[in-house]
C-alpha positions in Angstrom: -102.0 -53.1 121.7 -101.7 -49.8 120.1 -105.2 -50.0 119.0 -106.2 -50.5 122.6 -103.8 -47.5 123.8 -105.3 -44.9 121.4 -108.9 -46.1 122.5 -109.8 -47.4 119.1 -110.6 -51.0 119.8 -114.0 -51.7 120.9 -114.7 -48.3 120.4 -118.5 -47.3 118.6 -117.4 -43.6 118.2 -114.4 -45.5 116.0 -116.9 -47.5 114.5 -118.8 -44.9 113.4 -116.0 -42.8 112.0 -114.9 -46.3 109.7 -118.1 -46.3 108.4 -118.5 -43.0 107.2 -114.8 -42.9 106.4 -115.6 -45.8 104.2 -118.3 -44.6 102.9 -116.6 -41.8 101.4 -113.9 -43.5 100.0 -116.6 -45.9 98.4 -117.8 -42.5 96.2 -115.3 -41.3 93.5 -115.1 -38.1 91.7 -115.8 -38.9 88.1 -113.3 -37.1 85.9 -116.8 -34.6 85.2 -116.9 -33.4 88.1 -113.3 -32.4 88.1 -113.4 -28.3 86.7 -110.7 -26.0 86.7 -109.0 -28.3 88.7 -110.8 -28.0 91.9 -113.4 -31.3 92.7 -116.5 -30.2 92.9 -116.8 -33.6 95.5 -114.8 -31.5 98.0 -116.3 -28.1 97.7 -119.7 -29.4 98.0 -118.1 -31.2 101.7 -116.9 -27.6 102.7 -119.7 -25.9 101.6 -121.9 -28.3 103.9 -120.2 -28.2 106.9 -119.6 -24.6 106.4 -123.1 -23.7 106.8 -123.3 -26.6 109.1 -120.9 -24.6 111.4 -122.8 -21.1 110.4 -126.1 -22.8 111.6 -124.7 -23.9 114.6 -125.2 -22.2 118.1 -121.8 -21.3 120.2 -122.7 -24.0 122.7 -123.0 -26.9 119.9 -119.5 -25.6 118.4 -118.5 -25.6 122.5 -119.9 -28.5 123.2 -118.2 -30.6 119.9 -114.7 -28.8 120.2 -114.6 -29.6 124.0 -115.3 -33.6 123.2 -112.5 -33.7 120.4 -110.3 -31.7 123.4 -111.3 -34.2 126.0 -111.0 -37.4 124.0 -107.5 -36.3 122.7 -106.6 -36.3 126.8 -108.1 -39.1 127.4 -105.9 -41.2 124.6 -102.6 -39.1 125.7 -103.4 -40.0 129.2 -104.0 -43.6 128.0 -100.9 -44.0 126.1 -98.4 -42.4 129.0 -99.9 -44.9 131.3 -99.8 -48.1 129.0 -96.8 -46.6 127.2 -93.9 -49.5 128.6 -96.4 -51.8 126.6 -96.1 -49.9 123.7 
């Protein structure tokens, strides 16, 4: 039932986010690419999505900010109304 509250059954977005989350647990940093003890795994991640943010237009930062914003409401407003059940 918490599943269902939070909006994550049934849910493709969810679905999606598994997948990839999977996916990234399924690659492992080798103890080579471990220097200085910083990953290299994880810089190469920020360094991506750093440029990926760089590259971006205001309205695609907008746009993505005010979907995380609006689907945290909608699972708050979820759980307060199912939240006896809970």
């Amino acid at each position: 039932m918490v599943c269902t509250t939070a909006l994550l059954c049934n849910n493709a977005w969810n679905d999606n986010l598994l997948a990839e989350y999977q996916g990234a647990m399924a690659v492992t940093a080798e103890p080579s690419t471990i220097k200085n003890n910083k990953c290299e795994t994880c810089q190469a991640f920020i360094s991506k999505n750093s440029q990926r943010l760089q590259s971006s237009s205001q309205d695609d930062v907008q746009r993505v900010l005010s979907n995380v914003i609006e689907f945290r409401d909608l699972a708050h407003e979820n759980y307060n109304y199912n939240f006896e059940m809970v």
